[in-house]
NUNUFI-88707 format. One line per 5 residues: their letters; for each residue x, y, z of N, C-alpha, C, O. Coordinates in steps of 0.05 Angstrom, whole numbers. Example, Ala and Ser with C-alpha at 12.3 -4.5 7.8 and 13.67 -1.06 7.14 Angstrom:
<pts>
AS	264:-114:156:246:-90:156:264:-66:156:285:-66:169; 257:-45:142:273:-21:143:258:1:157:268:23:161
</pts>
This chain:
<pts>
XXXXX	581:390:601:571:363:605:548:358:585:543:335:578; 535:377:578:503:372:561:522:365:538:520:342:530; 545:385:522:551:387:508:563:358:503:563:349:480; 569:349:518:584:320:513:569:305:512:576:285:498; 540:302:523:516:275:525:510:280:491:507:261:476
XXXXX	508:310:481:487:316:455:509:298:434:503:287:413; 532:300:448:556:299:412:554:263:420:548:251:399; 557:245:444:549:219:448:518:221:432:519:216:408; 501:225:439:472:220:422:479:215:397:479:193:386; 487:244:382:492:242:353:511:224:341:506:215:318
XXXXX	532:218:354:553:193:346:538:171:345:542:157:325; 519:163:364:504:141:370:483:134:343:480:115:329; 467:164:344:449:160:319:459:150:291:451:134:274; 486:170:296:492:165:264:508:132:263:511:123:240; 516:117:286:520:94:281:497:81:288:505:58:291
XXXXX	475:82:291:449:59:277:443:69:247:431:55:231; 452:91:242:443:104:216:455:82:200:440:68:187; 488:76:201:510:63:192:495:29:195:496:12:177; 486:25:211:480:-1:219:457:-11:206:454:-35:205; 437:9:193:414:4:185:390:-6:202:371:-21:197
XXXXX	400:7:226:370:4:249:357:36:247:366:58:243; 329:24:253:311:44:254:309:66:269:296:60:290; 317:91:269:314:116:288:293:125:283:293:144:299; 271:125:272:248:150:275:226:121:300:228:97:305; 211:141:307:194:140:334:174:112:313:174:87:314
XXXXX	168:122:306:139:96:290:165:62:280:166:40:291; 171:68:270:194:47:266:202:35:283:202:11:281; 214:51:309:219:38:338:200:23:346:201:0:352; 179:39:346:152:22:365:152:-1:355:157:-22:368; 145:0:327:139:-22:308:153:-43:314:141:-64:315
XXXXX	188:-44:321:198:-68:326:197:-76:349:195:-99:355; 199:-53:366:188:-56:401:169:-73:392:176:-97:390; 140:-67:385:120:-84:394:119:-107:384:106:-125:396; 135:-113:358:131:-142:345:155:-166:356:160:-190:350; 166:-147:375:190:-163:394:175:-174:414:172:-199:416
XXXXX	163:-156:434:150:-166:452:132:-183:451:128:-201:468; 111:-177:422:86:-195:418:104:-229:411:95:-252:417; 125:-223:398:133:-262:389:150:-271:421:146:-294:430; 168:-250:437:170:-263:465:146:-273:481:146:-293:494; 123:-252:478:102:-265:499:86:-293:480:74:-311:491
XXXXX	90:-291:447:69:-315:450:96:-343:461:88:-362:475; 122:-342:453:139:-363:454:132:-362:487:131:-385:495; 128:-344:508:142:-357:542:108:-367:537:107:-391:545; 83:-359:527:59:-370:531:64:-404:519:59:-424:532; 74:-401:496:83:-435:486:93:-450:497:89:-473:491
XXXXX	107:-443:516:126:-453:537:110:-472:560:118:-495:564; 87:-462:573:66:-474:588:55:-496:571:57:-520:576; 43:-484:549:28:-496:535:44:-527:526:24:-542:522; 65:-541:522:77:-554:513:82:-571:539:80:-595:536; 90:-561:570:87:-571:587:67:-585:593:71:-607:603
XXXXX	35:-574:586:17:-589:596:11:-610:570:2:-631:578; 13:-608:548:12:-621:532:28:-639:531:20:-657:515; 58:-646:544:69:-661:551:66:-689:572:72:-713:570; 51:-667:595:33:-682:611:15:-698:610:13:-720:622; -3:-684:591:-22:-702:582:-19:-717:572:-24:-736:585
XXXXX	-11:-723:548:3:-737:531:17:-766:545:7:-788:542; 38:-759:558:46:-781:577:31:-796:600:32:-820:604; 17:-780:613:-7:-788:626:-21:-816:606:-19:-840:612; -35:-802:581:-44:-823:563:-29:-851:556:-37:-875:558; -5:-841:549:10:-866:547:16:-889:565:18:-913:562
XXXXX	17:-873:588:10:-888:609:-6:-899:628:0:-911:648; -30:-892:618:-57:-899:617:-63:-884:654:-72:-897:673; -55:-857:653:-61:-843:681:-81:-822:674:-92:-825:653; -85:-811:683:-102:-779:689:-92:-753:681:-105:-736:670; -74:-753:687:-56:-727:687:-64:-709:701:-83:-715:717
XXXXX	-52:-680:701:-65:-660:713:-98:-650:712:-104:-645:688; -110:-648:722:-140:-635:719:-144:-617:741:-159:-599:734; -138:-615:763:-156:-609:785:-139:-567:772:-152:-549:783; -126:-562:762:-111:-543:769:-124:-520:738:-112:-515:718; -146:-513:745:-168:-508:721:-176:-527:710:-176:-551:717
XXXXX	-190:-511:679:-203:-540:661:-185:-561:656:-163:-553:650; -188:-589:657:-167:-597:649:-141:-602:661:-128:-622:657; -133:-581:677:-113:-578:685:-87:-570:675:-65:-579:679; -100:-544:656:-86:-520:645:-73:-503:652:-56:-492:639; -78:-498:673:-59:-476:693:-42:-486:715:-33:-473:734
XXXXX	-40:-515:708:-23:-526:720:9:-521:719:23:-522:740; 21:-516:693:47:-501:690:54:-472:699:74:-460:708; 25:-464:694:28:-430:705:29:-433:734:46:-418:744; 15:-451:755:17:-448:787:47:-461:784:62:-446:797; 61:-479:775:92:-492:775:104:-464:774:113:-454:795
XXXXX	104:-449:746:126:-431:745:122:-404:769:138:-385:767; 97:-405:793:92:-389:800:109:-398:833:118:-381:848; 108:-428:839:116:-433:854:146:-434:852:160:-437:872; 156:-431:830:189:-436:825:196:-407:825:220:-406:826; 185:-382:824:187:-355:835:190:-351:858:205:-334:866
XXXXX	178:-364:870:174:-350:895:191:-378:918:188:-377:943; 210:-402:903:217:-407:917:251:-399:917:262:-391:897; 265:-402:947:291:-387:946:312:-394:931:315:-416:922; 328:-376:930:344:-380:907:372:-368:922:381:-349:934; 384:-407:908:415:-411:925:433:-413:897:429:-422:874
XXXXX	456:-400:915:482:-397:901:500:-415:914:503:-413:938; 516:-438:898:536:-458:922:564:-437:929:577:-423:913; 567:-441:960:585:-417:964:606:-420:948:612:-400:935; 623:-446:942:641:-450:935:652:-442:900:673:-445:888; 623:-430:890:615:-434:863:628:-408:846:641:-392:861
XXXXX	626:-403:826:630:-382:818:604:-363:808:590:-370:789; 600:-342:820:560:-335:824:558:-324:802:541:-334:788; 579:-293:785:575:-297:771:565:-308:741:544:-301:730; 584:-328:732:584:-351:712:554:-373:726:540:-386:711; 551:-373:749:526:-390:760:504:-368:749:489:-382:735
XXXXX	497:-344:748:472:-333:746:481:-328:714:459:-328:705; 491:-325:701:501:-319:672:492:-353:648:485:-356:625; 498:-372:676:498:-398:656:455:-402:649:449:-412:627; 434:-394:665:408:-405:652:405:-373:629:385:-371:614; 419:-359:630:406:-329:618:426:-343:580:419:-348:557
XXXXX	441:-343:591:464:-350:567:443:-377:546:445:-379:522; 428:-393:561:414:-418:555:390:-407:536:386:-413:512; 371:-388:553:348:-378:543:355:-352:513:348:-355:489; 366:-334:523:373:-313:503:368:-322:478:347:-316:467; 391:-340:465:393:-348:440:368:-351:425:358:-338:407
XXXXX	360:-379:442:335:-390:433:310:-371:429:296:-379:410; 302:-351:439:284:-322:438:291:-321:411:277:-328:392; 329:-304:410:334:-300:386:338:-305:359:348:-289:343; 322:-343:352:321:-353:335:296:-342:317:295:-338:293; 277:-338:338:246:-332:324:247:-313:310:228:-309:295
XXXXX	270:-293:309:265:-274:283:268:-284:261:269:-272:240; 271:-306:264:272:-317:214:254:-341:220:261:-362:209; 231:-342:236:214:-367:234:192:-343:222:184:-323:234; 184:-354:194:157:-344:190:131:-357:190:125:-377:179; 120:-346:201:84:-353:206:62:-349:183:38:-356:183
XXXXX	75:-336:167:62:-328:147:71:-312:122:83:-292:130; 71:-313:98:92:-305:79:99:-273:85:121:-265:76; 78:-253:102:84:-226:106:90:-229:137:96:-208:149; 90:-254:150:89:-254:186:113:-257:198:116:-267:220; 133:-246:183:166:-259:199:177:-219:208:170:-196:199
XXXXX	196:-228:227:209:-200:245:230:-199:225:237:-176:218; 247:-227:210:272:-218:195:270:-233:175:274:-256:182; 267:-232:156:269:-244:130:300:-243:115:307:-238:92; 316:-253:143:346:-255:124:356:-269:101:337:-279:90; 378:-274:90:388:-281:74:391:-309:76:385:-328:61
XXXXX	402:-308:98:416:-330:115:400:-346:134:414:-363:147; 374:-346:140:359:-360:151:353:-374:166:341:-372:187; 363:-396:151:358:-420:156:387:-429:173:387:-447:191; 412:-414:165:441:-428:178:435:-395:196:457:-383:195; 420:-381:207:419:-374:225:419:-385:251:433:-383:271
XXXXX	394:-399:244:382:-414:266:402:-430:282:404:-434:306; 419:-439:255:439:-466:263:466:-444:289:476:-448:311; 467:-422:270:497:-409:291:481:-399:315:495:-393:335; 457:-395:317:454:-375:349:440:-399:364:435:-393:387; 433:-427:357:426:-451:377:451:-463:381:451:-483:395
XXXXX	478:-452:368:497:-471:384:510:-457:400:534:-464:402; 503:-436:416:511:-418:433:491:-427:457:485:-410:473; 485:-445:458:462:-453:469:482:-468:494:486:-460:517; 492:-494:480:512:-512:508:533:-500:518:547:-511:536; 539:-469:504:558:-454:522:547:-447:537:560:-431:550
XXXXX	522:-449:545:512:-431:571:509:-459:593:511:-459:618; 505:-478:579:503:-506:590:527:-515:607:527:-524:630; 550:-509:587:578:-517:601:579:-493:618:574:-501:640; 583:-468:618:583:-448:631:568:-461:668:581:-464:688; 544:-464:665:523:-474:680:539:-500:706:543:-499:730
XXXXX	543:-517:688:557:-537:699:588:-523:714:600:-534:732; 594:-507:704:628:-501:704:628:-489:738:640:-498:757; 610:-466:736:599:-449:758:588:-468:782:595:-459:804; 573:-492:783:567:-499:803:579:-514:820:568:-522:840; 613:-522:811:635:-530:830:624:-560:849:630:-568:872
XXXXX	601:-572:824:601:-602:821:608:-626:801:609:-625:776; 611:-643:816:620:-662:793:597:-675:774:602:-686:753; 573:-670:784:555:-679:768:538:-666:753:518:-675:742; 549:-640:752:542:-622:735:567:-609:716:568:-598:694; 586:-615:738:608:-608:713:606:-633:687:610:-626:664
XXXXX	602:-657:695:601:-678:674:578:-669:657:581:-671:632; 557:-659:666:538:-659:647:546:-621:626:537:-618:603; 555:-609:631:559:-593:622:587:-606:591:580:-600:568; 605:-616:595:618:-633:576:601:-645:554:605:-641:530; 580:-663:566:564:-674:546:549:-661:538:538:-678:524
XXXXX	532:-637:535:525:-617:529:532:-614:506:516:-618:487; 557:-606:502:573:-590:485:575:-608:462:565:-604:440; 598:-640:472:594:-666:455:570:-661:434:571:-657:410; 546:-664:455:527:-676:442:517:-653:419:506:-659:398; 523:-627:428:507:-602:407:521:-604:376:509:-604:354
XXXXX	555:-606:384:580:-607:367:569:-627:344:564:-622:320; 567:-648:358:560:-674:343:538:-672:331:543:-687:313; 511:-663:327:483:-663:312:483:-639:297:471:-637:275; 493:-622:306:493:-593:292:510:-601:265:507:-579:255; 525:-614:247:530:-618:236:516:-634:214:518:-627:190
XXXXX	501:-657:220:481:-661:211:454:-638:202:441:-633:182; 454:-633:217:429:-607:220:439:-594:202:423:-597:184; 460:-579:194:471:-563:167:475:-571:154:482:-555:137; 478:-596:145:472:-608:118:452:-616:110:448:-616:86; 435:-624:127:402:-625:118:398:-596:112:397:-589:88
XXXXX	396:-574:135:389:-558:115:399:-547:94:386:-529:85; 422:-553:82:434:-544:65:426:-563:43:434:-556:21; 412:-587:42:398:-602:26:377:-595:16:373:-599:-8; 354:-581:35:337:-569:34:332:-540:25:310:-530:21; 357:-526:24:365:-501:13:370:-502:-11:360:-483:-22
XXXXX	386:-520:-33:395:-527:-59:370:-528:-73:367:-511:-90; 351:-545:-69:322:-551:-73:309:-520:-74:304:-511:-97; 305:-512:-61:296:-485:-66:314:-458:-75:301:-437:-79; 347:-457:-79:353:-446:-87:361:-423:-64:378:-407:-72; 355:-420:-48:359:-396:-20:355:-417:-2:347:-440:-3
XXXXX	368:-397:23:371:-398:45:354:-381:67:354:-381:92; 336:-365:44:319:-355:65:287:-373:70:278:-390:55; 274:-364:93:261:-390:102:237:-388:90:222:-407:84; 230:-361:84:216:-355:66:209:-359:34:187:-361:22; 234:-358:28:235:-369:-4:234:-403:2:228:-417:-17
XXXXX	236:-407:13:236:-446:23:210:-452:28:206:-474:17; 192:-443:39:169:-446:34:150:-433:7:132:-446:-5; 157:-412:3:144:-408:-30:156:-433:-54:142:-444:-71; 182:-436:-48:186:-464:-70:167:-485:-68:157:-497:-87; 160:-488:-35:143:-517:-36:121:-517:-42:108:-538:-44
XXXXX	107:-487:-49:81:-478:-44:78:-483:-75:58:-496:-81; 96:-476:-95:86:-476:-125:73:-505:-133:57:-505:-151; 80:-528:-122:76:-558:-132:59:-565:-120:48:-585:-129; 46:-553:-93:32:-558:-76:29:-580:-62:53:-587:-62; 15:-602:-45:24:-621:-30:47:-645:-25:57:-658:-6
XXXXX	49:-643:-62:71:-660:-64:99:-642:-75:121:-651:-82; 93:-621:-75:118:-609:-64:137:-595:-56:154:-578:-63; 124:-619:-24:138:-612:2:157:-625:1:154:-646:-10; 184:-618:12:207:-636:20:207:-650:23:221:-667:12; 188:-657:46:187:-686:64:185:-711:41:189:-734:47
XXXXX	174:-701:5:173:-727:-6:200:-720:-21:214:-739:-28; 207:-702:-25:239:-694:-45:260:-705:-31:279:-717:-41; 258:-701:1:276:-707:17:269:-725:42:265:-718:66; 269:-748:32:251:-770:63:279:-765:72:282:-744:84; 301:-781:69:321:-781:84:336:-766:94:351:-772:113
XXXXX	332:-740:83:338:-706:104:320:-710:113:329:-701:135; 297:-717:119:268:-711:147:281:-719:156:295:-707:173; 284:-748:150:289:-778:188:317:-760:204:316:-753:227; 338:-755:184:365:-744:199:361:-713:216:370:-708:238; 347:-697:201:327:-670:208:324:-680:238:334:-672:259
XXXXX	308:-700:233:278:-706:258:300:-715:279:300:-704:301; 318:-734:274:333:-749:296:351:-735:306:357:-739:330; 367:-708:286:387:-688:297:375:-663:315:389:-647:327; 344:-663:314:338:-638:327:327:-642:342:311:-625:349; 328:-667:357:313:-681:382:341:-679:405:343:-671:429
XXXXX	360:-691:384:382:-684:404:391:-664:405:409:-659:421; 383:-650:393:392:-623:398:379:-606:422:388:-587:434; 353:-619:425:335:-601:438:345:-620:469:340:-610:491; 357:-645:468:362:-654:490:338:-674:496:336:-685:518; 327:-677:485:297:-692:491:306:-715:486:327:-720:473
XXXXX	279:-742:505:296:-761:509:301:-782:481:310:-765:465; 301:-794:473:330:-813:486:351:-804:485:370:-818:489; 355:-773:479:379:-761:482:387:-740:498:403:-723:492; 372:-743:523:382:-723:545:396:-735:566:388:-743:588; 425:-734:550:442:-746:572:452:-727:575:475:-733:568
XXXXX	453:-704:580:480:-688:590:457:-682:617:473:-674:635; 435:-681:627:416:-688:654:408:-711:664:396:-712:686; 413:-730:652:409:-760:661:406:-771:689:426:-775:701; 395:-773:694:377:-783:730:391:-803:731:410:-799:746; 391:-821:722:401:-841:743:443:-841:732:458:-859:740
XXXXX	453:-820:717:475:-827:729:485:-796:737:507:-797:747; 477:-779:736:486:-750:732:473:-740:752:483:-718:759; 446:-750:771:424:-736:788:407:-710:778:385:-703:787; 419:-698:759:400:-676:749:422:-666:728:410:-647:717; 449:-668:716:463:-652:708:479:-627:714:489:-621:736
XXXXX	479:-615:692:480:-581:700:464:-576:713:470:-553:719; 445:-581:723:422:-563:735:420:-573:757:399:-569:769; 440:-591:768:438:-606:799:436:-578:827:421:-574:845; 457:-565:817:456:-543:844:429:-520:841:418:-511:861; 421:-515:820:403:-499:820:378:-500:829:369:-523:829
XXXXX	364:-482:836:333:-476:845:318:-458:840:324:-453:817; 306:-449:844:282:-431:832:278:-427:815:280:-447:801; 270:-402:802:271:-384:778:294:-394:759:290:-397:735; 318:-400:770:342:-405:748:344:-435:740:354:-444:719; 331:-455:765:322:-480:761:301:-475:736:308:-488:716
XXXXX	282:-464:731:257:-466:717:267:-448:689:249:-445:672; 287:-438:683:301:-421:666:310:-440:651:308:-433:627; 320:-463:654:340:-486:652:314:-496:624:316:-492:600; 297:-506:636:275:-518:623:254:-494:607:231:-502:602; 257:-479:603:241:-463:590:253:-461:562:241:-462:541
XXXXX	289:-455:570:297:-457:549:298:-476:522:297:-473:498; 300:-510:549:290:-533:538:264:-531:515:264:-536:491; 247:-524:529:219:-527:511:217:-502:496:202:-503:476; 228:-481:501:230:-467:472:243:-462:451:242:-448:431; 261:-489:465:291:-496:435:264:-518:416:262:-520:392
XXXXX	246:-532:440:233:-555:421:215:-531:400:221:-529:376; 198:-518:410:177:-494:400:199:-485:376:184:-481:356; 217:-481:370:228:-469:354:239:-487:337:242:-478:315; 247:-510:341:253:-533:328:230:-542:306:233:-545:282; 206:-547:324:177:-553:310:175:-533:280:175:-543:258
XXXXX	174:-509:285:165:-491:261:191:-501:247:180:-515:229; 219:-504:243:232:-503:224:226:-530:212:222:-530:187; 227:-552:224:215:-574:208:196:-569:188:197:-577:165; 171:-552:200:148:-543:184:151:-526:162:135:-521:143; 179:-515:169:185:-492:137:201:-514:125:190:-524:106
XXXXX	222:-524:131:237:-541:117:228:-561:95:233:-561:71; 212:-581:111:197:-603:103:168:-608:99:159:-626:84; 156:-594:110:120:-591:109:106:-567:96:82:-562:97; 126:-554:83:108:-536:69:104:-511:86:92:-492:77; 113:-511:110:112:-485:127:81:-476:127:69:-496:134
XXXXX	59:-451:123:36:-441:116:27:-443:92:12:-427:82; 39:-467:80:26:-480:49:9:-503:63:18:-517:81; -27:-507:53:-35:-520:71:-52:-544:54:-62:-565:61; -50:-526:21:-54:-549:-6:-79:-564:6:-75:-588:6; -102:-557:15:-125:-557:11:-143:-532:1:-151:-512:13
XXXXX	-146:-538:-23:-170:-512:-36:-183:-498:-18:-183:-474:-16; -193:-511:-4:-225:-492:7:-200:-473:21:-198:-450:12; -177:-480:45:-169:-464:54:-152:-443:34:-149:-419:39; -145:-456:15:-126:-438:-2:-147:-420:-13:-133:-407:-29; -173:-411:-15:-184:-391:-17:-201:-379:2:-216:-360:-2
XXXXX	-199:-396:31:-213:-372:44:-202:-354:51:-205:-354:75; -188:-335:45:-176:-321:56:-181:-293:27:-177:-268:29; -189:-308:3:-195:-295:-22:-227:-283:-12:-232:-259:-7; -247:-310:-12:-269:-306:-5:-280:-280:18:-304:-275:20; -265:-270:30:-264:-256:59:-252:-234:44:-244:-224:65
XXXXX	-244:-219:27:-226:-204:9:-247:-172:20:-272:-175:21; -237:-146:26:-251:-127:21:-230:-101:15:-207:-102:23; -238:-77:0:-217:-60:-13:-210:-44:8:-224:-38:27; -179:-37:-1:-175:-7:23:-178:14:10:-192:15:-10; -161:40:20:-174:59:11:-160:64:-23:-169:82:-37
XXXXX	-144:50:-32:-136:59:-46:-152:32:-78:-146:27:-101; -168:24:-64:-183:5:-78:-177:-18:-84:-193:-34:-94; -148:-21:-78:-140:-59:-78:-153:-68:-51:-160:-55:-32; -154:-107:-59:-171:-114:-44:-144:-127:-24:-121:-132:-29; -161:-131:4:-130:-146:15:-142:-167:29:-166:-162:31
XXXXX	-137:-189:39:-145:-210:49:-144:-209:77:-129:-195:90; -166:-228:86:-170:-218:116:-164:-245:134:-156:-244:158; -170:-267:119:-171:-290:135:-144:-306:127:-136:-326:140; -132:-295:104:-108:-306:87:-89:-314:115:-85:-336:125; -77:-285:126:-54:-292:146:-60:-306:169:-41:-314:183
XXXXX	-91:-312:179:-100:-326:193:-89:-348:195:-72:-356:211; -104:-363:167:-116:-385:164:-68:-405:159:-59:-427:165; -53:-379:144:-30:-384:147:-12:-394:177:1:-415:179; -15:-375:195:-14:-382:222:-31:-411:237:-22:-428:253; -54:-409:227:-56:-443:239:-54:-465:227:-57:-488:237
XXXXX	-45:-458:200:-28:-482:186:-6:-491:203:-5:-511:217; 14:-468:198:41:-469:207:47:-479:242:66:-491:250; 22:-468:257:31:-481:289:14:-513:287:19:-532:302; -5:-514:266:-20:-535:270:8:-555:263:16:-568:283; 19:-559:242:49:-564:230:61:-577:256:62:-601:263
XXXXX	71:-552:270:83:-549:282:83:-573:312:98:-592:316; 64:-565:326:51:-581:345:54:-605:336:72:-620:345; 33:-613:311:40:-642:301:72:-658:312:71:-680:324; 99:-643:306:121:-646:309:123:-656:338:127:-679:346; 120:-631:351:114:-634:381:110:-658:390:127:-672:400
XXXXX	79:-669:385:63:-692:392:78:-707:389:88:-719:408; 91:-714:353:109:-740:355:146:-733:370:166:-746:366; 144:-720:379:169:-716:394:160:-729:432:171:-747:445; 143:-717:437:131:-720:459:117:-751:466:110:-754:490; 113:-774:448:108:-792:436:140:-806:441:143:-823:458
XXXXX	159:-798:427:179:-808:422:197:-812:445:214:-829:445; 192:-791:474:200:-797:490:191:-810:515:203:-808:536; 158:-829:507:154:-846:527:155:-869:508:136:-885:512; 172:-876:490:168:-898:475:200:-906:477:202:-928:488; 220:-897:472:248:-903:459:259:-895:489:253:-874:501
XXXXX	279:-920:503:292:-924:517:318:-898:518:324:-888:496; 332:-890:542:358:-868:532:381:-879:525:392:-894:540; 387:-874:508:416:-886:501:439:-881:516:441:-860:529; 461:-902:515:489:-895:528:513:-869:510:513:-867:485; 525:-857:523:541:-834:512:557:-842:485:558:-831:463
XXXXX	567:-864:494:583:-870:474:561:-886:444:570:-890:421; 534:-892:455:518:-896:428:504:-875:417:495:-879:394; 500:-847:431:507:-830:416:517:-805:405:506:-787:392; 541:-809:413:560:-801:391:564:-813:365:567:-801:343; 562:-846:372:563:-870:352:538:-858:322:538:-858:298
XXXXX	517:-848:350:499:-844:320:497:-817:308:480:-813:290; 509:-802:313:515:-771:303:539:-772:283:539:-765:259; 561:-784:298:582:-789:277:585:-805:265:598:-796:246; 581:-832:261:578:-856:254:558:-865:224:560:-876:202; 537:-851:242:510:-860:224:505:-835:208:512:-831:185
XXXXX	491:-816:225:478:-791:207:492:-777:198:484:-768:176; 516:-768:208:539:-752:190:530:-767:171:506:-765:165; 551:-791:154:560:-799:125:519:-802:108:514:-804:84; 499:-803:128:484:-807:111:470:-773:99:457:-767:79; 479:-757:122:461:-728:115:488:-720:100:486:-695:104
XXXXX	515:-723:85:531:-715:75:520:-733:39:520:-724:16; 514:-756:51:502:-761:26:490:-756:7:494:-757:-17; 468:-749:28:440:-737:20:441:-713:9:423:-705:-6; 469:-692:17:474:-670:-1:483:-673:-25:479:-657:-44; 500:-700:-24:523:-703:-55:498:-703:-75:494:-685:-92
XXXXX	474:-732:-71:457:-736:-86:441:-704:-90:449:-693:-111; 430:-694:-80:411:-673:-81:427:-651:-92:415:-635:-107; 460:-645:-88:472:-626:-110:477:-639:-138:471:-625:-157; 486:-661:-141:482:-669:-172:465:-675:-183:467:-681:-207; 433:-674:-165:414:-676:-183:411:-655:-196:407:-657:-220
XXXXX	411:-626:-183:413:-600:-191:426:-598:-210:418:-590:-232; 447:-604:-205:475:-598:-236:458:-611:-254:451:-600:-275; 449:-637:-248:442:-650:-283:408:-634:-296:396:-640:-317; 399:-616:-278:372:-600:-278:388:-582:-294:388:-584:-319; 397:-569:-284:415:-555:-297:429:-550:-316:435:-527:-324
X	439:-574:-327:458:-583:-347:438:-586:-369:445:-593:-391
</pts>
């Protein structure tokens, strides 16, 4: 029996060996810890966006918002997600339990697994792939299979409908979404998210995408709102005709699973706009583009290394980021929800032929750069 666990071990090793994952102990830790450190700050972002949501709308609507629940009323998401723990958790008998506990896990997963090619800083990313940027695009559309899954399992009609439009709606913007970024990839020459922000960084403020490419932003900005389901495009949960969607039978923990995913598809949405179009941790103000020089002290081997550099990179990039947020969060106490069939109208209709455009022009400008 030992003899058979040792020759399984060694088969095992030598296929991560094959795979190019890390076997020695320091290497492990290393990704152990830089896994867990970007999960805990994304479920911490997760609150944070809630109450900032709150507030936010509160304002717009000229209310109060939360306060009483700490300063402010900061820990107001943290007592929500603490009460959605501890309240019970039903399975509809008729349902399939299964595919019901499989559909909020299938939702969240992905979205975690995008943050390995978002970088924070030109040395701050977990994967610096090749492929990057059309990463993002294949592991967020695995996203409304957990949606339809969700709906499928709860053996209602008003969640089975919303699980359909789910899918519609991902099908339909995700296509846009890869041609913008694939507009934005030509321009810099890669697909990694990294080299996409060093392109924007050489020209400095002006250039950022957002002036090379206004018309990949607006289709960007309008495809990854629906993507994220936010309103005027969260119809596959729609209240007044759906009652809650997919997420009608659910409660507790797997109710609050539903929406976490939500707001960490937006959290992850935000930074790619900010690598795509904003320069990512390019922040093209001097004073900051050298404090990070100014703060400089040697190691042992007598180069100097910068201390405030990856800082001052990181609050570019969420400052960026948030910005996004705000006007997303903005956007959905302002703009009415649209009907299903207007949009589809505007995914296929409108932004397809114009983000297909936007590639023809932006590859023949290249060719004639080129030429």
């Amino acid at each position: 029996m030992a003899t058979h666990i040792e020759t399984c071990g060694k088969q095992l090793v030598q296929l991560l060996n094959e795979l190019g994952f890390a076997t020695t102990s320091p290497e492990s830790i290393w990704i152990l810890v830089s896994t867990l450190t970007l999960v805990t700050g994304v479920t911490a972002g997760v609150p944070v966006i809630v109450w900032l949501e709150r507030k936010v709308s509160a304002g717009v609507q000229q209310r109060t918002g939360p306060e009483y629940a700490g300063p402010l009323g900061i820990t107001q998401s943290l007592v929500d997600g603490i009460k959605l723990l501890l309240k019970e958790d039903i399975i509809p008998s008729k349902g399939d339990a299964w595919l019901f506990i499989a559909g909020p896990a299938v939702v969240v997963t992905p979205v975690l697994v995008s943050y390995l090619v978002i970088p924070f800083d030109q040395n701050i990313v977990l994967s610096d792939l090749g492929i990057g940027a059309f990463f993002w695009i294949a592991v967020s559309s695995v996203v409304p299979l957990g949606l339809l899954i969700a709906g499928y399992a709860s053996n209602n009609k008003y969640s089975f409908l919303g699980g359909p439009r789910a899918a519609a709606q991902s099908i339909s913007y995700e296509i846009p979404l890869a041609l913008c970024i694939s507009s934005a990839s030509l321009l810099s020459g890669s697909l990694s998210t990294v080299d996409i922000v060093k392109t924007q960084s050489k020209y400095g403020f002006f250039g950022w995408n957002l002036w090379r490419q206004p018309i990949g932003f607006i289709a960007f900005f309008i495809s990854s709102l629906a993507e994220c389901e936010r309103l005027p495009f969260d119809l596959p949960e729609a209240e007044e005709e759906l009652v809650a969607g997919y997420q009608t039978e659910y409660s507790g923990i797997k109710f609050g699973l539903s929406y976490v995913g939500s707001h960490s598809n937006l959290l992850a949405s935000s930074p790619f706009v900010t690598i795509l179009y904003l320069g990512g941790w390019d922040s093209s103000i001097p004073f900051f583009e050298n404090l990070g020089l100014d703060f400089s002290f040697p190691n042992s081997s007598g180069e100097s290394f910068d201390v405030l550099g990856p800082g001052v990179g990181i609050i570019t990039t969420l400052s960026k980021s948030y910005l996004f947020i705000f006007i997303s969060i903005l956007t959905r106490w302002t703009l009415p929800r649209v009907r299903i069939d207007q949009l589809l109208d505007l995914g296929w209709k409108f932004l397809l032929p114009i983000a297909l455009g936007n590639l023809l022009l932006t590859a023949s400008f290249q060719l004639l750069l080129m030429s």
